[in-house]
C-alpha positions in Angstrom: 7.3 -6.5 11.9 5.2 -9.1 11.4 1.8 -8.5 9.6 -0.1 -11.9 9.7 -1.8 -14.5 12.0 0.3 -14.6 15.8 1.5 -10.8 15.3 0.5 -8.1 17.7 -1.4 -6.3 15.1 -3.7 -8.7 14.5 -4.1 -10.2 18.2 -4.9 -6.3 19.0 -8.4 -6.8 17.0 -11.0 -8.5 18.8 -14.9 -9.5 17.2 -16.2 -5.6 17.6 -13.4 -4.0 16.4 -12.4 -6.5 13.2 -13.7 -4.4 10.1 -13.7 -0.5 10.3 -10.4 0.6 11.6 -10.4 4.2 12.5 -7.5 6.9 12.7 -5.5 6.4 15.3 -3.5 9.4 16.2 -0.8 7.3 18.5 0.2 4.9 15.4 1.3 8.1 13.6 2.6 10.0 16.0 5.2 6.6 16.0 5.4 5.6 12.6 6.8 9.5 12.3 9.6 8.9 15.3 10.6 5.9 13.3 11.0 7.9 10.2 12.8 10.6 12.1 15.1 8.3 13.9 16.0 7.0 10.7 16.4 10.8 9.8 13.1 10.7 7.4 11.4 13.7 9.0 12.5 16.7 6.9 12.3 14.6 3.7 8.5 14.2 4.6 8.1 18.0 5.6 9.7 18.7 2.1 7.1 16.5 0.1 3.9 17.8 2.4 5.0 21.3 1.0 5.5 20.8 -2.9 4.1 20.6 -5.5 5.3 17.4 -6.8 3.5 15.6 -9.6 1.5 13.1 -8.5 3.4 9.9 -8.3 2.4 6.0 -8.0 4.5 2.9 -6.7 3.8 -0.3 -7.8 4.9 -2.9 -5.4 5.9 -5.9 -7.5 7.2 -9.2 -6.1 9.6 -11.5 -8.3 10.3 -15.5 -7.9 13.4 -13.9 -5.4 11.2 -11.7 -3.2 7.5 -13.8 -3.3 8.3 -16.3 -0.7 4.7 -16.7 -0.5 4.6 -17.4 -4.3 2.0 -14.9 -5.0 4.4 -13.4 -8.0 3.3 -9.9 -9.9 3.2 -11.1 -13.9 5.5 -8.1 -15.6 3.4 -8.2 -18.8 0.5 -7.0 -16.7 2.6 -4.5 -14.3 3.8 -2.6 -17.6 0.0 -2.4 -18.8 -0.3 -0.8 -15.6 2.5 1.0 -15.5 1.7 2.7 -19.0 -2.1 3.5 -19.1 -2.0 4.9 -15.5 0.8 7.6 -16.6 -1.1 8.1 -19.7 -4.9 8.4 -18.4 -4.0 10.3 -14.8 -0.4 12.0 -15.9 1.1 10.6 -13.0 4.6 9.3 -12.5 4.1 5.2 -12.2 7.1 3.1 -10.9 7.3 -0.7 -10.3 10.0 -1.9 -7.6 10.7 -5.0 -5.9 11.2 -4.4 -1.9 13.0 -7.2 -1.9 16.1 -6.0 -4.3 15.9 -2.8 -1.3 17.6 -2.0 1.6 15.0 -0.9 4.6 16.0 2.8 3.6 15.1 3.2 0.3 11.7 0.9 0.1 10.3 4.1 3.2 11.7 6.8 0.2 9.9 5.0 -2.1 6.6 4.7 0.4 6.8 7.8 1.8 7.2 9.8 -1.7 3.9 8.2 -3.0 0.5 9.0 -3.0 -0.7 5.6 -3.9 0.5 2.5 -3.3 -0.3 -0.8 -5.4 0.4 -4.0 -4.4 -0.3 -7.5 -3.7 -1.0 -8.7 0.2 1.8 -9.5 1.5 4.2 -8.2 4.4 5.5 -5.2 2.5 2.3 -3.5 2.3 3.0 -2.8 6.2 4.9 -0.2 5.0 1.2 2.0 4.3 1.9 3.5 8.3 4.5 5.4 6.7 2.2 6.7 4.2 1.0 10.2 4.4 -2.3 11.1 5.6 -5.0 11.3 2.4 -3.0 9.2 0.4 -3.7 6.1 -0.9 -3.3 2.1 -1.5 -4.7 -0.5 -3.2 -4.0 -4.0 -2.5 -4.3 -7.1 -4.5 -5.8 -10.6 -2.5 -7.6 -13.2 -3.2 -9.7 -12.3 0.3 -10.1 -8.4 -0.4 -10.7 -6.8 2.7 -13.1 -5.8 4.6 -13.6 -9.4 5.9 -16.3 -9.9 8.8 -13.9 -11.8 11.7 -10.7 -11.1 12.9 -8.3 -12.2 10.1 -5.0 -11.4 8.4 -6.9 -10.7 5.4 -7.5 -7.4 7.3 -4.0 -6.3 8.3 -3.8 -3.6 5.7 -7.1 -2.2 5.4 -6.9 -1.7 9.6 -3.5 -0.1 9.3 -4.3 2.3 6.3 -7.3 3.5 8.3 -4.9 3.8 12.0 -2.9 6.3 9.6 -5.1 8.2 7.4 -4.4 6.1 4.1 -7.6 6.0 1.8 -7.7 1.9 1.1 -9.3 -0.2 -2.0 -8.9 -3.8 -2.2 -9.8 -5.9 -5.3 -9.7 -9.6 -5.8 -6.6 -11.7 -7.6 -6.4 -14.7 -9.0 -3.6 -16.9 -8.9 -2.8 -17.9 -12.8 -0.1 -19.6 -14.3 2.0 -19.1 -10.9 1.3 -15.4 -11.0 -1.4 -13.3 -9.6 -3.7 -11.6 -12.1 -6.3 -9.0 -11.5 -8.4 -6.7 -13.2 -6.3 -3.6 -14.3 -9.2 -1.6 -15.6 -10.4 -1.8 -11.7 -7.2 -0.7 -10.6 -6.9 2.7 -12.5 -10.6 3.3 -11.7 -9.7 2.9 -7.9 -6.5 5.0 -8.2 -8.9 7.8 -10.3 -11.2 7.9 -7.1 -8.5 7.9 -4.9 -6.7 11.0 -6.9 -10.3 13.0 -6.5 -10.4 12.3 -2.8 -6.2 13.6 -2.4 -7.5 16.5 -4.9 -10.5 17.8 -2.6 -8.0 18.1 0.6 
């Protein structure tokens, strides 16, 4: 599935309907006969119902897996990696989509309740997200943008599904793209709160 400019996700938004997405019961009821096609359905029952701990995914994209060149710098992806276990006791893991099969990047979605990661096409994989949870994405257009554009892919599909979203700005630096972590763990500590008050 394509996410960006000539998709039908994007051609789908016109002028009116560019910047607050709203939930949209049909996307769900598909994105969950996908999942149980590909036999993900009682795995999703299972995590609805436990008691899990709370668990984050870092999406991170390498030299092999960037083809848009937008890499994730690993110094900064372990300073995220540590202080968000330490300061919200949360399990943080950092994977590259691109080193998984189709399969194991929707376990890796679908077991989450927040999903970091930089704009690109595998943050389509937020409409297999569960309802309440949440993502953050890294661009250096953070969405909501005023006009039809692809900057707006992800924040439209997070709110067709029920997926909290926060965007912040990156930078490209050094042939990697940096951000502000600080802002990162203060968006996934508001996004915690809201998955705590459902």
């Amino acid at each position: 599935m394509r996410a960006c400019s000539g998709s039908f996700l994007t051609r789908t938004w016109d002028g009116r309907d560019a910047v607050g997405k709203t939930y949209q019961p049909v996307v769900v009821h598909y994105a969950q006969r996908i999942l149980g096609k590909l036999g993900f359905a009682e795995f999703r029952q299972s995590l609805e119902s436990s008691k899990a701990s709370r668990r984050v995914l870092i999406q991170i994209r390498n030299a092999s897996s960037a083809g848009n060149g937008r890499l994730t710098n690993p110094a900064d992806v372990m300073k995220l990696r540590s202080l968000l276990g330490g300061k919200l006791s949360a399990d943080v893991d950092a994977k590259d989509f691109g080193s998984l099969t189709m399969r194991e990047q929707l376990a890796q979605v679908i077991s989450c309740d927040i999903l970091i990661g930089v704009h690109g096409s595998a943050m389509t994989h937020v409409i297999f997200m569960r309802k309440g949870r949440g993502v953050i994405e890294v661009s250096t257009e953070p969405a909501p943008l005023r006009s039809v554009q692809t900057g707006n892919t992800f924040y439209g599909l997070a709110g067709w599904v029920g997926v909290q979203y926060r965007s912040l700005r990156g930078r490209m630096s050094g042939g990697f793209m940096s951000f502000d972590i600080e802002r990162v763990i203060a968006f996934a500590e508001e996004l915690f709160k809201l998955q705590d008050k459902r």
